[in-house]
C-alpha positions in Angstrom: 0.0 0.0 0.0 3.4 2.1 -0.2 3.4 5.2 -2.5 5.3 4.4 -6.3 7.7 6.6 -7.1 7.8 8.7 -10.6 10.1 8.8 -13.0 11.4 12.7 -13.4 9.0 13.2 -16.5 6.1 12.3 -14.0 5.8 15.5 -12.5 7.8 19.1 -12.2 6.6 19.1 -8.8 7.3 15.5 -7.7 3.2 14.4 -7.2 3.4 10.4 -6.3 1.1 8.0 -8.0 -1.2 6.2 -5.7 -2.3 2.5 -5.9 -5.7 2.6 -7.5 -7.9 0.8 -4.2 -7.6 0.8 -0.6 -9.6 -1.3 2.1 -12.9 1.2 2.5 -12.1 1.4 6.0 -9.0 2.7 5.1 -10.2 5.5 3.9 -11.5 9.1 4.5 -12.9 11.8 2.5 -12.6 14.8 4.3 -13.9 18.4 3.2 -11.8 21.4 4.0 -13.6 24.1 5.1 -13.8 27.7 6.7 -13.4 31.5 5.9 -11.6 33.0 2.6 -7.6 33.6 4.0 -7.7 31.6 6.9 -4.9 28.9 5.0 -6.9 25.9 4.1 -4.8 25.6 0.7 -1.5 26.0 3.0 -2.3 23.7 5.3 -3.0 21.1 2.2 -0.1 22.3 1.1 1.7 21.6 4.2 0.0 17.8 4.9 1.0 16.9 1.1 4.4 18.0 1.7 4.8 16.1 5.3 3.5 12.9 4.0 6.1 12.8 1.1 3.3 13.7 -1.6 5.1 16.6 -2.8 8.9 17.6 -2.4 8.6 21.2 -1.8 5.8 24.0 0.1 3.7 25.7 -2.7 2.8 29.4 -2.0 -0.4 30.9 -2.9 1.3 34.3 -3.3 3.6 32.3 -5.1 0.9 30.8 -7.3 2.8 27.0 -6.8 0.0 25.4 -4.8 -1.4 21.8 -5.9 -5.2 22.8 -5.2 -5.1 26.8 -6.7 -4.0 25.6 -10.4 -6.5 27.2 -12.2 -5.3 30.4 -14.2 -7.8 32.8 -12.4 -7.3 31.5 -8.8 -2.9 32.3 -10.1 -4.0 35.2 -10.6 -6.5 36.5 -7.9 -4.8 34.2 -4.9 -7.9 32.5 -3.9 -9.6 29.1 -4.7 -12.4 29.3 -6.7 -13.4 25.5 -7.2 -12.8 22.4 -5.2 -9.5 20.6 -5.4 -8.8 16.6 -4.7 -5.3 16.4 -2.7 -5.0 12.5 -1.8 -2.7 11.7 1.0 -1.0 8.4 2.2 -0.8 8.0 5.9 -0.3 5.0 8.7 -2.2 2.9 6.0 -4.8 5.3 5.2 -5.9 7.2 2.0 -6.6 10.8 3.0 -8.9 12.7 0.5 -8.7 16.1 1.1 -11.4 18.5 -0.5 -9.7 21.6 0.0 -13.0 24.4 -0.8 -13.4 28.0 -1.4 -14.2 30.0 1.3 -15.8 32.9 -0.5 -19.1 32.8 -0.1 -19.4 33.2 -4.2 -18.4 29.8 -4.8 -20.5 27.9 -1.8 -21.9 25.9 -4.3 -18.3 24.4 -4.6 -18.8 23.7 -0.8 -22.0 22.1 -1.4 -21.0 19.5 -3.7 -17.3 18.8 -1.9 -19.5 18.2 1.7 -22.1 15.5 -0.8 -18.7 13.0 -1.2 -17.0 14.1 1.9 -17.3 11.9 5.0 -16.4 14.8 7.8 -15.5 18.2 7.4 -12.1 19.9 8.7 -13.2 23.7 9.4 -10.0 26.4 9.7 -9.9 29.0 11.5 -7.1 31.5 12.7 -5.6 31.6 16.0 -5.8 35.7 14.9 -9.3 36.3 14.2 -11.0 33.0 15.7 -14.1 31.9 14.4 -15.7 34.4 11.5 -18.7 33.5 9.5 -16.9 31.6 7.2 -16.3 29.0 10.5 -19.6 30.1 11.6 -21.4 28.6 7.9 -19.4 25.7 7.9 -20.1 24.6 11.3 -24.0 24.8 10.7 -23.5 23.3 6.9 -21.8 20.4 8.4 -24.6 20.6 11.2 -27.5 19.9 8.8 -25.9 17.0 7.0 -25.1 15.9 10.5 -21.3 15.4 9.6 -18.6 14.8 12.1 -16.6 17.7 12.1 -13.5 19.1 13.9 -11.8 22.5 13.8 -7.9 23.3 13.0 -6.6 26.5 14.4 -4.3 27.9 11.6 -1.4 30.5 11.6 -0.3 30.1 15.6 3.0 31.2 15.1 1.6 34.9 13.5 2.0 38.1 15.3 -1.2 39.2 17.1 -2.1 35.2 17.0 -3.7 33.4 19.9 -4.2 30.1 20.1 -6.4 29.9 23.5 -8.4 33.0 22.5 -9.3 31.4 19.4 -10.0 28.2 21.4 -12.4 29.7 23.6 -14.1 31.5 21.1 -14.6 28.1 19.2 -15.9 26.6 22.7 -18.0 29.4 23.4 -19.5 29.4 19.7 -20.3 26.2 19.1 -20.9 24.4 22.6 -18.9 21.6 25.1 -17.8 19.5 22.8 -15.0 21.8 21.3 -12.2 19.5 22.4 -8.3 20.2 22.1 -6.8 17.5 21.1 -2.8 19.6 20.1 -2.0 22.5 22.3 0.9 25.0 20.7 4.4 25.1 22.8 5.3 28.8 23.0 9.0 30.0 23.8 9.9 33.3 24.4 8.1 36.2 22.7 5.6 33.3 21.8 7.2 31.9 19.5 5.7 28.4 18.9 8.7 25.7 18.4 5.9 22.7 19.0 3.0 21.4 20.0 2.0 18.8 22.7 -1.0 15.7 21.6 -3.1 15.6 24.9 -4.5 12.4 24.1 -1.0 10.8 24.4 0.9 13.2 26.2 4.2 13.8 24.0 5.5 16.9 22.8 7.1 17.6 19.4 9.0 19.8 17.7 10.2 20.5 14.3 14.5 20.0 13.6 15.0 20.4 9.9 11.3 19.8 8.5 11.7 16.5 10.5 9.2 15.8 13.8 11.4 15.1 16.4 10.1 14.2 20.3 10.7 16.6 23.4 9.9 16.5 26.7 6.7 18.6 27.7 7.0 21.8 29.2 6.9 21.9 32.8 4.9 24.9 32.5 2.5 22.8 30.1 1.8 19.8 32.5 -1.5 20.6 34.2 -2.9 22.6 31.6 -1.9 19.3 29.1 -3.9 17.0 31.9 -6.5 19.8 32.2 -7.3 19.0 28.1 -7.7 15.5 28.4 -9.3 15.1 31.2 -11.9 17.0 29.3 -11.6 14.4 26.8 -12.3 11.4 28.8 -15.2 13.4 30.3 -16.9 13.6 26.3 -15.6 9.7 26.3 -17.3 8.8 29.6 -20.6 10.2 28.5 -20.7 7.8 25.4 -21.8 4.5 27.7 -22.9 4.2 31.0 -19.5 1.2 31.1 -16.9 4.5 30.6 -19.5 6.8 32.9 -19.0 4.0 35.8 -15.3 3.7 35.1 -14.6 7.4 34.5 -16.7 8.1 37.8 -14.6 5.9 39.9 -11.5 7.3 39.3 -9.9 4.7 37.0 -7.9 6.7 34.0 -8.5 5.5 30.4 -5.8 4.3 28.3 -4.5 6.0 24.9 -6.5 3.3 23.0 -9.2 3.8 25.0 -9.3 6.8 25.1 -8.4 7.2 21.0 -11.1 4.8 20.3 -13.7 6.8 22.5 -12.8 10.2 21.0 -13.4 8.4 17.0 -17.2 7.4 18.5 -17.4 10.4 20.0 -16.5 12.3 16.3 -18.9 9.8 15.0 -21.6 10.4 17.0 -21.6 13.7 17.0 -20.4 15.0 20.8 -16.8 15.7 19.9 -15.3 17.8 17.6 -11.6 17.8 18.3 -9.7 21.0 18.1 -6.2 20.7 16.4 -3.2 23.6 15.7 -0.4 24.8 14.1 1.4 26.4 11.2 1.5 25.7 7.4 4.8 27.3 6.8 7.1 25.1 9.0 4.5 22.5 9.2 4.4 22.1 12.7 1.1 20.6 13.4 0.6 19.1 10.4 1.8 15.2 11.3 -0.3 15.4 14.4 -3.2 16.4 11.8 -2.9 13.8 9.7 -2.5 10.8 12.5 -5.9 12.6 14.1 -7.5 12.4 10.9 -6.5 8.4 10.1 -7.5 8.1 14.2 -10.4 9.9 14.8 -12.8 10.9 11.2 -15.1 8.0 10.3 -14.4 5.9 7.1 -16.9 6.3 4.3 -18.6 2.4 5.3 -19.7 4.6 8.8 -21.5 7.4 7.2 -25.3 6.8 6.7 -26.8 4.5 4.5 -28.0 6.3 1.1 -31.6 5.6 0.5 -33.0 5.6 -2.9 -35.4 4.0 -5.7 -34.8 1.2 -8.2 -36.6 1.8 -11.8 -39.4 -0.1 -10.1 -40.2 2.3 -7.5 -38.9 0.4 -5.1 -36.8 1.4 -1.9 -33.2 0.8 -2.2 -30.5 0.6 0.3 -26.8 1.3 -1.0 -24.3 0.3 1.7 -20.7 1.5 1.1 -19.0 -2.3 0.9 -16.5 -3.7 -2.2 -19.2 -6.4 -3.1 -21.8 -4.1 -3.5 -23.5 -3.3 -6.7 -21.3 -0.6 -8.3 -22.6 3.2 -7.7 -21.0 6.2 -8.6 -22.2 10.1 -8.0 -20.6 12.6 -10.0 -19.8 16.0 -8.0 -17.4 17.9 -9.8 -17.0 18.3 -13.7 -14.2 20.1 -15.3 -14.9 21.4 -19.1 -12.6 22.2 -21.9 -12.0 21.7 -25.7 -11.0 18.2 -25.5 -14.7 17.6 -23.5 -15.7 17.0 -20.1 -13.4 15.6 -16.9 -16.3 13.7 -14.2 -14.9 13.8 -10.7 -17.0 11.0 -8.8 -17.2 9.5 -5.5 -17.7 5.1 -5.7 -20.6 4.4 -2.9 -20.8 0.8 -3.4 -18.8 -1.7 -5.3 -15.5 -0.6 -7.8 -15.4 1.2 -11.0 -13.4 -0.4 -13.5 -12.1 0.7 -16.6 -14.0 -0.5 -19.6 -16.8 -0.6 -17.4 -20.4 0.4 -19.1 -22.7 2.1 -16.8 -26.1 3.8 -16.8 -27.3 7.3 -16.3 -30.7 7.0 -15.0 -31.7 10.4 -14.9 -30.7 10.9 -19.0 -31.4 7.3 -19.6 -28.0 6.5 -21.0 -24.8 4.4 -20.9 -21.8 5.9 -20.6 -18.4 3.8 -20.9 -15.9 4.1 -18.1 -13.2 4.1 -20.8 -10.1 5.9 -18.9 -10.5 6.3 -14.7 -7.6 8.5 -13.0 -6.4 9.0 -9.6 -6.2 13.3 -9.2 -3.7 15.4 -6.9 -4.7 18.9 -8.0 -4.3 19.3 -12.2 -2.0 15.9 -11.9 -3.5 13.0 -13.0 -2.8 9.1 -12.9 -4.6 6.6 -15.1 -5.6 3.3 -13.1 -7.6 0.2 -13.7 -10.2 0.5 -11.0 -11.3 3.0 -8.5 -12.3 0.9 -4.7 -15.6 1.2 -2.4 -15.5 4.6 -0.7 -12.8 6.4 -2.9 -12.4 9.6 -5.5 -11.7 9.6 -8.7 -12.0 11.0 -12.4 -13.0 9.5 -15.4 -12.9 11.2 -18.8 -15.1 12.4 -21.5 -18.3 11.1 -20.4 -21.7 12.2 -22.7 -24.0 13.1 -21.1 -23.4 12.9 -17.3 -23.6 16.5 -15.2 -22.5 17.1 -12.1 -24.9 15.5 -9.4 -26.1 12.7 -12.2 -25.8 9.2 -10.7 -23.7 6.0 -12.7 -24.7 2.4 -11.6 -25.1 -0.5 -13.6 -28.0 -2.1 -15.6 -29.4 -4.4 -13.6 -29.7 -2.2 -11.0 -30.7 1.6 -11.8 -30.7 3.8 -9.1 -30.5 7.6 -8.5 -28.9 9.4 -5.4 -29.9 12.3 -4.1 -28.5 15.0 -6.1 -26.9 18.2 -4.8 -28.9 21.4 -3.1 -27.2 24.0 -4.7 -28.7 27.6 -3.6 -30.6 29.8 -6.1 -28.8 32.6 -7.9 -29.2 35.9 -6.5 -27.1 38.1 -8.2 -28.1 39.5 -12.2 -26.3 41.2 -14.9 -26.7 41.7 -18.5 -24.4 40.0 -20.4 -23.2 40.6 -23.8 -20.1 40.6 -26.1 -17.7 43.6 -26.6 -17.7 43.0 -30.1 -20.9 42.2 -32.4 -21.0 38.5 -34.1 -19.8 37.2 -30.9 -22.9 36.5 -29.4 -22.7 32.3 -30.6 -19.3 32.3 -29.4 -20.5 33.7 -25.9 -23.6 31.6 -25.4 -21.2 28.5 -26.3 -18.6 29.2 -23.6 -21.5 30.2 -21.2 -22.8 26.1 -21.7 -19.4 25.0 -21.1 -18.8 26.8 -17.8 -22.0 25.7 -16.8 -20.8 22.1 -17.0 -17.8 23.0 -14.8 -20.8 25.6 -12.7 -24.1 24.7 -12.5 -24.6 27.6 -9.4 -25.1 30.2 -12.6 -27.7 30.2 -14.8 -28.3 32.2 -18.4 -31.3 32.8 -19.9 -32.8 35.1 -22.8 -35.1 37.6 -22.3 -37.0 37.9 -25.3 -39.2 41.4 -24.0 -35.9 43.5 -22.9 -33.5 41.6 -25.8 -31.0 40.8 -23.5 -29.4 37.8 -21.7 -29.5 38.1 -18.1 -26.8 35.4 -16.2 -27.2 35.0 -12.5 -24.8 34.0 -10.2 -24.3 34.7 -6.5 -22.1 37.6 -6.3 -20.0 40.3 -8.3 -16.8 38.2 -8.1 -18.8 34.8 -9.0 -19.7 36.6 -12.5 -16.5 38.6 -12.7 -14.8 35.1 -12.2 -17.2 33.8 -15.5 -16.7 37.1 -17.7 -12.4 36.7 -16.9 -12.9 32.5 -18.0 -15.1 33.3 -21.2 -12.1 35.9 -22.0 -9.5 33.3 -21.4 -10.7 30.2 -22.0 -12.8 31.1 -25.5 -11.5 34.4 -26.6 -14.6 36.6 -26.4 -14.8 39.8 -24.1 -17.6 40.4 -22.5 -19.6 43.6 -20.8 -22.1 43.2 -17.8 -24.8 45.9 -17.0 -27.6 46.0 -15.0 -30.9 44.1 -16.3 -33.5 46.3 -18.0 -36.7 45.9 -15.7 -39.5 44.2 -17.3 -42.2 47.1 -16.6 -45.9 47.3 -18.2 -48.3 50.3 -18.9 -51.9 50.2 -18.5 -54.8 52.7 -18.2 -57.1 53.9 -16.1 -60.4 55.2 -17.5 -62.7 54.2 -21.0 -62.3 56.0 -23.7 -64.4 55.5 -26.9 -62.1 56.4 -30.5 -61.7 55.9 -34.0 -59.1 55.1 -36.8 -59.3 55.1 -40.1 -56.5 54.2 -42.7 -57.0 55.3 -46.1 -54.6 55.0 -49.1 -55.0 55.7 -52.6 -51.8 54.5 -55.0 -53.3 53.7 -58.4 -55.5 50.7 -58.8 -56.7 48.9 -55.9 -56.3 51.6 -52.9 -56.6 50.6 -49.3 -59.7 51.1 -46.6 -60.2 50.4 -43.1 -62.2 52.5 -40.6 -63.2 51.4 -36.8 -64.3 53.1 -33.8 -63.7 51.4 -30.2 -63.8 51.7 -27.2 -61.4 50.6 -24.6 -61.1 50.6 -21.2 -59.1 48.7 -18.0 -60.0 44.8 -17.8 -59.0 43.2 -14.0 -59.9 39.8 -15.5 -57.1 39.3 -18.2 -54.0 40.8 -19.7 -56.2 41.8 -22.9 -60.0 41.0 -24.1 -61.3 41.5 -27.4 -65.1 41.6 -28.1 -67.2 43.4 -30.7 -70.7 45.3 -30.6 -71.2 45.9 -34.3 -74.8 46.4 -35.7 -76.1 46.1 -39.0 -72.5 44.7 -40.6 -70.7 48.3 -40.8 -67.5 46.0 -40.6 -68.0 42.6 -41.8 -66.9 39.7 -39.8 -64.3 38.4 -41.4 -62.3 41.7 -40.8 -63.0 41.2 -36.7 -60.3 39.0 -36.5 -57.3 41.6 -38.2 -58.8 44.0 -35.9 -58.4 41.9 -33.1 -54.7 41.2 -34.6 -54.3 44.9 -35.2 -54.8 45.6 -31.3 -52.7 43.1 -30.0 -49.4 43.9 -32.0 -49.9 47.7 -30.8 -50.1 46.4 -27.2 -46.5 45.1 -27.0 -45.4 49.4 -27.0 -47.3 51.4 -24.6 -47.7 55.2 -25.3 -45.4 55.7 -21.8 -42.5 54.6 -22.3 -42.6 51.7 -25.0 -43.0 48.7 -22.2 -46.0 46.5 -22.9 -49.4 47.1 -22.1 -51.7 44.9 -20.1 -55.3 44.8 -18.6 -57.0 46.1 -22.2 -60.7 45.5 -23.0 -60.8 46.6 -26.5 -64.3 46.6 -28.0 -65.3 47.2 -31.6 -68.5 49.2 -32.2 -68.9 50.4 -35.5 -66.9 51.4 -38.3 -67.1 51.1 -42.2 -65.6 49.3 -45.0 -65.2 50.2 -49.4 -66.1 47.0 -51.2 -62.9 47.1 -53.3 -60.2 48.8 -50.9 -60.9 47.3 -47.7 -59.1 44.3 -46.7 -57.4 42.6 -43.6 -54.1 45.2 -43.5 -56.1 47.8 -44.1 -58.5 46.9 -40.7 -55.7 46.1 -38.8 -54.0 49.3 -39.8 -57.0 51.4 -38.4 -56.9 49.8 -35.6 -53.9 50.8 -34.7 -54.4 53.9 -35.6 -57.3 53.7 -32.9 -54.9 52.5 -30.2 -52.2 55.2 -30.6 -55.2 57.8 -30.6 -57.2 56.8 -27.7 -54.2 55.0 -25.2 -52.9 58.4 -24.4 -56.8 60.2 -23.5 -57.7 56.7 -21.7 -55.0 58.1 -18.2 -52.2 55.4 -19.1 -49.8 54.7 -16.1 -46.4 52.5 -15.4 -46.8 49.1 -13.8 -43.8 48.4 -11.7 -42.6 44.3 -11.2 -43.1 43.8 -7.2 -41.2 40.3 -5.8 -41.9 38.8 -2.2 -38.4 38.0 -0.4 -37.4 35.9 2.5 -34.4 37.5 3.8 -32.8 35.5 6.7 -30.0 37.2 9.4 -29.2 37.0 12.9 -31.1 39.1 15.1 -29.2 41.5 15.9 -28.8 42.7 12.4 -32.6 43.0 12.3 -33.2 46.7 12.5 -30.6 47.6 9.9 -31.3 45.0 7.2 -35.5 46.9 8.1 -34.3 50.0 7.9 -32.6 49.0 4.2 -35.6 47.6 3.0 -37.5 50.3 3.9 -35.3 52.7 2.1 -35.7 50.3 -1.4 -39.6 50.9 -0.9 -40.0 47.4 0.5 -43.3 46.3 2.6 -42.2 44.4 5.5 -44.9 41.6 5.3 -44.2 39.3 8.7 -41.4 38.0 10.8 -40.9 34.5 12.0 -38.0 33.1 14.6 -36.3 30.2 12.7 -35.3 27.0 14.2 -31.3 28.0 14.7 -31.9 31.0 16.4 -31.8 33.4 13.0 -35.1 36.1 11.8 -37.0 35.5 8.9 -38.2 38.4 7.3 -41.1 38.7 4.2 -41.3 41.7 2.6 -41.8 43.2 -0.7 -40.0 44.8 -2.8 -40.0 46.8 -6.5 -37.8 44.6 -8.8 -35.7 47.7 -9.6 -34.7 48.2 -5.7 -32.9 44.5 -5.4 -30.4 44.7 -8.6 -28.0 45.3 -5.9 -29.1 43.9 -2.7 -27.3 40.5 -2.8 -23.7 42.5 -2.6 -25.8 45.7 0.1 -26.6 42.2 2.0 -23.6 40.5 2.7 -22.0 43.4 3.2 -24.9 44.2 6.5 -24.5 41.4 7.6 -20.7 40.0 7.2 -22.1 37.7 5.2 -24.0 36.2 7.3 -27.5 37.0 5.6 -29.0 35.1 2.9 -32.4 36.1 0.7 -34.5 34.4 -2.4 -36.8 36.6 -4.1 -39.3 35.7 -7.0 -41.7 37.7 -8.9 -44.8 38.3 -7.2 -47.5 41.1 -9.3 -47.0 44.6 -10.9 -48.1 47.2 -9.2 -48.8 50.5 -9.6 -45.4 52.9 -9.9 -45.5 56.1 -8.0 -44.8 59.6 -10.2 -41.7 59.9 -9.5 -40.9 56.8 -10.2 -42.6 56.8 -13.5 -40.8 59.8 -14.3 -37.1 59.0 -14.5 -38.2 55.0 -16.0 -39.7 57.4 -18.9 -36.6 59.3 -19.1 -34.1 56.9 -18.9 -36.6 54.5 -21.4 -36.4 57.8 -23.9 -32.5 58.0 -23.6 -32.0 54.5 -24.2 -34.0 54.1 -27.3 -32.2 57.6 -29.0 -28.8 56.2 -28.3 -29.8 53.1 -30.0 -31.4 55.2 -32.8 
């Protein structure tokens, strides 16, 4: 189960080849998670470079990392998209999913935590917990996944690591347990940490881990921590309860094996430390993770349907039935890259599966190991493990692969709904094909954006869920398919309607040689609550005969989609036709439908026309104590505040509505108010009446668009 060696030509940065499967108990799938800048790439950085996976430390300044490959996270010096780091330690496979922490790319998150089997959540020993912690904790906390915390950067200025602890302990409750407390020397320097569970202290000599006495100073405080810890242990059976009660100590595999339930079940979260850039830490990390996260056979059971509707039970074990669940796909010009977790069973190469959702096969042809970009081709991927396989039809990410005898589908992935919209379209005219066609590829890689044409307001509207999730896009469409894009703010869909009946006429009459043209209605029309438009006809004594009704009809409903305001459709018409007259020779169809829009643009403006505004209902959801501002702001965007209801983890729901053109902006104003910590949906509700003001710049600004087009 040793790691193979590359030739040079492998790798410039030395990545190891793994063997293709492990024993699924010797595995773990763990998702990295916490706050943008609080080192989760370093620390992978770090754990690949301790366990031999790598030969040097990548940078992210430095742009060298194994996880941040991608040209735009180079360049911007964050992740943007998840990255597989496998790791070979005391006979386990590590999988480490190291995620973005910008809250832009939580749907990365999302489908990491849907393959991972616990969660690792970073914080500093600077800052302590900040919302990033704060939203992983409660992500991992709805999927019920055994987490602990790692307390990054001890060794900074300003860093404290028992500040941060107690912060952690306060946050999120009793079972906040240190399992490695930094050893400080002088002006805090930290030259080592101490494992509580087994009571040794290490240090680092020449990126080497090298054993040293602990700290007098250190003692109690050491025996303080894991006496803590075999207090969480005690309370897992009344057997340790008695035992712990009556004085008799546990042993280090006692105590090991009581803190891995504990993890399991739920009542332990063990706290771990140190510092990416000299590592120190990082081997303690890695012997906690092997020790103490479950192994994909002890997450839940997935429940699911066969094709006959009948329940399904898919344990993680090698002789399963295979099952694979795509999370991650990568896009480019030689097609797509699938990332999938195996949850029963073992992929092989050659393998033909099924896509029950698109009702398709797909052939396994080529599976890979992946560290980062690197990849390793291999014969089979085991029970409980990550891999890639390559160029796959018509699988998307959350699609499910199993085999024909038995077609299943796992629960796919709850991504959250776009909240942020700009209008997008191509710097240079002819390119819109070229845009729309890198737009469907990153939404293979992205399926947290979608696009969509607006056929009223001629535009295409992408939503995504923040300014630097679409900034990220426009920057991959430049790069990755050579169009440049511009992003503006969506024209809002408004409508016009009127207020009061008015009765009119029109009359079209042409004379050009031979056959001339004749068409002459009167109508009345006047505001309909029933329907968007109505059409009936009062005509006595055949003044316009009934086979003209129809162009009339026509005639009305083609002038309808430009109101006399500002050009935006109008809605809520009863048009009636009363009387008129026709020329046996000149009249015809266009020549009705012609008066009758000749009728409309006469009477629309005497029959009081006004501006319907779009109105959506929200559910905005914060913290208390951010209440009155996030009111006060919606109140200011000429919002309704329609209720308030507690929710269940201690957070306000707030219903209100608000004008479409108020809440362009309001997913950036939002996580801004609340530290991002706030989350909303909106959806379109009714139009409603616009006030004068209102009406009076949308005219404007409707008037100065359409000249600068002309």
């Amino acid at each position: 189960m040793g790691l193979v060696q590359p030739h040079k030509s492998d790798s410039v940065q030395g990545v190891y080849k793994f063997m293709a499967t492990y024993n699924v108990n010797q595995i773990r799938n763990v998702c990295i998670m916490g706050h943008g800048g609080d080192g989760k790439t370093s620390l992978v950085e770090s754990l690949l470079y301790i366990s031999g996976v790598t030969d040097r430390v990548g940078k992210v300044p430095e742009g060298n990392t194994v996880c941040d490959y991608d040209p735009e996270e180079v360049r911007r010096q964050f992740s943007i998209s998840t990255s597989i780091a496998p790791i070979e330690w005391n006979k386990c496979k590590i999988n480490l999913l190291d995620t973005p922490g910008f809250f832009d790319f939580e749907s990365e998150v999302i489908s990491a935590m849907r393959v991972a089997d616990s969660a690792l959540i970073v914080a500093t020993g600077k800052n302590g917990p900040g919302v990033g912690t704060e939203k992983a904790w409660k992500r991992a906390a709805e999927r019920n996944m055994p987490r602990a915390f790692y307390i990054s950067k001890i060794d900074e200025e300003n860093s404290d690591y028992y500040t941060a602890l107690h912060k952690l302990q306060k946050q999120f409750g009793v079972s906040v347990s240190p399992i490695t407390v930094p050893i400080f020397e002088g002006n805090r320097d930290t030259v080592g940490i101490v494992d509580c569970v087994i009571r040794k202290a290490y240090k680092m000599e020449k990126n080497k881990r090298v054993e040293i006495p602990i700290p007098e100073n250190m003692v109690e405080r050491v025996d303080q921590h894991r006496a803590l810890l075999c207090e969480n242990v005690a309370e897992l059976s009344e057997e340790l309860m008695e035992r712990y009660f009556a004085g008799e100590e546990f042993s280090d595999e006692e105590l090991i094996a009581g803190i891995r339930q504990g993890v399991k079940d739920l009542v332990i979260a063990p706290v771990f430390c140190g510092t990416a850039a000299t590592g120190i830490g990082s081997y303690s990390l890695l012997t906690g993770i092997c020790d103490y996260m479950p192994s994909p056979d002890e997450s839940p059971v997935e429940l699911t349907e066969d094709e006959k509707g009948e329940a399904v039970e898919i344990n993680c074990t090698p002789n399963g039935s295979p099952c694979a669940f795509v999370f991650k796909t990568v896009a480019d010009q030689y097609g797509r890259f699938s990332y999938f977790k195996v949850f029963s069973g073992t992929v092989k190469s050659d393998m033909s599966m099924v896509n029950k959702r698109a009702d398709a096969n797909e052939k396994m042809s080529h599976i890979f190991t992946v560290c980062g970009k690197k990849t390793a081709e291999v014969k089979e991927i085991g029970c409980g493990d990550i891999g890639a396989v390559s160029k796959l039809v018509t699988t998307k990410t959350g699609d499910t692969l199993s085999i024909i005898v038995r077609k299943v589908e796992l629960d796919g992935i709850q991504l959250s709904e776009p909240c942020y919209s700009q209008a997008i379209a191509p710097k240079t005219k002819g390119n819109e094909e070229k845009m729309s066609s890198g737009l469907a590829k990153l939404r293979d890689e992205d399926p947290s954006f979608t696009v969509e044409y607006n056929a009223e307001t001629k535009q295409t509207v992408i939503s995504g869920m923040g300014d630097i999730h679409l900034d990220v896009l426009c920057s991959k469409l430049k790069n990755k398919f050579g169009v440049e894009v511009t992003l503006s703010a969506p024209i809002v869909p408004y409508r016009e309607k009127i207020r009061k009946k008015v009765s009119v006429e029109g009359k079209h009459k042409k004379q050009s040689g031979g056959h001339g043209q004749y068409g002459h209605v009167k109508m009345d029309f006047e505001p309909c609550m029933e329907a968007d438009y109505i059409f009936e006809e009062k005509i006595f004594g055949g003044s316009v005969p009934k086979n003209f009704h129809p162009a009339v009809d026509k005639g009305i409903r083609e002038a309808m989609e430009h109101g006399v305001l500002a050009g935006y459709p109008l809605v809520g018409l009863k048009a009636t036709l009363t009387d008129g007259s026709y020329h046996d020779v000149d009249s015809n169809e266009l020549s009705f439908k012609m008066a009758a829009r000749l009728a409309y643009k006469a009477g629309i403006p005497q029959a009081s026309p006004v501006l319907l505004e779009p109105i959506c209902s929200m559910t905005v959801i914060v913290p208390d104590s951010y209440m009155g501002d996030v009111i006060g702001d919606l109140n200011k965007r000429r919002g309704r505040i329609m209720g308030m209801n507690p929710t269940h983890d201690g957070q306000q729901e707030i219903m209100a509505e608000v004008p479409m053109s108020e809440i362009s902006d309001y997913a950036i104003t939002l996580r801004s108010m609340t530290q991002g910590r706030g989350s909303f949906v909106s959806k379109f509700e009714r139009y409603d009446e616009a006030p004068p003001m209102v009406q009076e710049k949308v005219i404007a600004e409707n008037k100065a668009r359409l000249e600068a087009l002309d």
